[in-house]
C-alpha positions in Angstrom: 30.7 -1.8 -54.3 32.7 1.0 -52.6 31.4 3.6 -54.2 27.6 2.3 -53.6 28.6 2.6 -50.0 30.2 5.7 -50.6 27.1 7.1 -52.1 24.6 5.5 -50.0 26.7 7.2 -47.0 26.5 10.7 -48.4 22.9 10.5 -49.0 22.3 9.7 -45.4 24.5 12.7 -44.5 22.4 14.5 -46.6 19.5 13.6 -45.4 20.6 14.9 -41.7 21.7 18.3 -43.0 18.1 18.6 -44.1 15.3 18.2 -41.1 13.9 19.5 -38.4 15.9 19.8 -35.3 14.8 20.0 -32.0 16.9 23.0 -29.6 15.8 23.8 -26.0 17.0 26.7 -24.0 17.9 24.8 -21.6 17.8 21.6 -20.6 17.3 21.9 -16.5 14.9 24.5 -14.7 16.2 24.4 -11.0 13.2 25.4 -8.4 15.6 26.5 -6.2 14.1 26.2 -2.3 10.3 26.5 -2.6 7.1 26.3 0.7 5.2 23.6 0.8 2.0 23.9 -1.8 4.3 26.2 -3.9 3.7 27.3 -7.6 5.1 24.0 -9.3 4.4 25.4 -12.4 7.5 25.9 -15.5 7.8 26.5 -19.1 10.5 24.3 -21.2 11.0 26.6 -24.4 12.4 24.7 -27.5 13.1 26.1 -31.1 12.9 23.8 -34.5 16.5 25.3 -35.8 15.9 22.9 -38.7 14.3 23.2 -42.6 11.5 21.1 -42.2 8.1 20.9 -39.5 9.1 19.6 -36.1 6.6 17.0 -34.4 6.7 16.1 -30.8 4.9 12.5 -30.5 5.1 12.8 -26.6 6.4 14.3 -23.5 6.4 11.3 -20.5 7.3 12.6 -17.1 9.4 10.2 -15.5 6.8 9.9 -12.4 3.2 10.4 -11.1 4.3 13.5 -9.3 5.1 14.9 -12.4 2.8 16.3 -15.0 3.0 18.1 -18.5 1.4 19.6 -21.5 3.0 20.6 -25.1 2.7 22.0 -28.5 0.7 19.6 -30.3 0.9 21.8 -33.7 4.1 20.8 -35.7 6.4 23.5 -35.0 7.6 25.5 -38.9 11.1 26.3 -39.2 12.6 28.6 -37.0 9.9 28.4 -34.8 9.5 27.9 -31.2 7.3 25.7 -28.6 6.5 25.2 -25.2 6.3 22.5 -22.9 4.7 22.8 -19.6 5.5 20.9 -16.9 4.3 20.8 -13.2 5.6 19.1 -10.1 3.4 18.4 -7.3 4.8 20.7 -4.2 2.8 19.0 -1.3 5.6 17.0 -0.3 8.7 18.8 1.8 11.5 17.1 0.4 14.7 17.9 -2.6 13.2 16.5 -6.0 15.2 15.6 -8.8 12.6 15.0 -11.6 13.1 13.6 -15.4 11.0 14.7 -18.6 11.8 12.1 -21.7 10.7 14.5 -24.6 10.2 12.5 -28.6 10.3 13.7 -31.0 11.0 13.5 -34.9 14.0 15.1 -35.0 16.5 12.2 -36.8 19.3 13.1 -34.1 17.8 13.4 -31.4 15.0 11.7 -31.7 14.6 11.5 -27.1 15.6 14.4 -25.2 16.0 13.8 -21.2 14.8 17.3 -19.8 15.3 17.8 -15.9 13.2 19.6 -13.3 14.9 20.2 -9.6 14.9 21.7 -6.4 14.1 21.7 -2.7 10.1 21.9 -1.6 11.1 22.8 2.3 8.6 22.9 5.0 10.0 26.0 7.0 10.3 28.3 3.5 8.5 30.9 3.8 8.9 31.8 -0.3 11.0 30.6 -2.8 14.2 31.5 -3.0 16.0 30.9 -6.6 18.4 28.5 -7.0 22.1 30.1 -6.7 23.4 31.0 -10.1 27.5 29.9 -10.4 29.6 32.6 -11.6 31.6 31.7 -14.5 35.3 31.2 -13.3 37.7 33.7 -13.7 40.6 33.5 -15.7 43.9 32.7 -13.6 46.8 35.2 -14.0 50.1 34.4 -13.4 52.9 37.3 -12.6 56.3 36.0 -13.9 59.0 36.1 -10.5 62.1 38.3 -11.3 65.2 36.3 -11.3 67.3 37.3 -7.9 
């Protein structure tokens, strides 16, 4: 009986190693501060890093504000798609959006993708959202004994 579990176990762990797999550039596209009536318009680029056709069943913005379009092709191996999504600028006021992306990808089967940013009246154009600089390393200089 152990080694039917044993077996059944590495055939699922097989099965994993080989299908398609879903990987995004990046999971959050910040706006930045943006006019009223602004472009609202951004790409979500995503690979299939896996052996076998990728399929996205659907993209469901997480609100009415919120709208998107995306590769309805299966996506080959090694291959990229795009999903486009646009968010509705009329309203001054910071946004935090959510995109639920499925998918047939056997690990991540739902990806949460995030839009963001500030649509502010008095902005005159957009200015990007500030990038943080990776941290720099801490050095410590050794005290001489007195």
């Amino acid at each position: 009986m152990k080694k039917m579990i044993g077996g059944l176990m590495l055939l699922g762990a097989c099965a994993f190693s080989y299908a398609q797999t879903i990987s995004f550039e990046k999971t959050t596209i910040d706006y930045g501060t943006i006019p009223v009536n602004a472009d609202g318009n951004r790409v979500f680029t995503f690979k299939n890093t896996g052996d076998k056709p990728l399929i996205l069943s659907n993209v469901q913005p997480g609100c009415g504000c919120t709208a998107s379009e995306w590769t309805k092709d299966p996506i080959l191996p090694g291959k990229t798609g795009q999903i486009k999504v646009h968010y509705n600028t009329a309203n001054a006021m910071p946004f935090k959006k959510t995109i639920d992306v499925f998918s047939n990808d056997p690990a991540n089967g739902r990806v949460v993708l995030y839009i963001q940013g500030t649509v502010d009246a008095n902005a005159t154009e957009a200015k990007p959202a500030p990038v943080a600089e990776p941290a720099k390393p801490e050095t410590k200089t050794a005290k001489k004994a007195k």
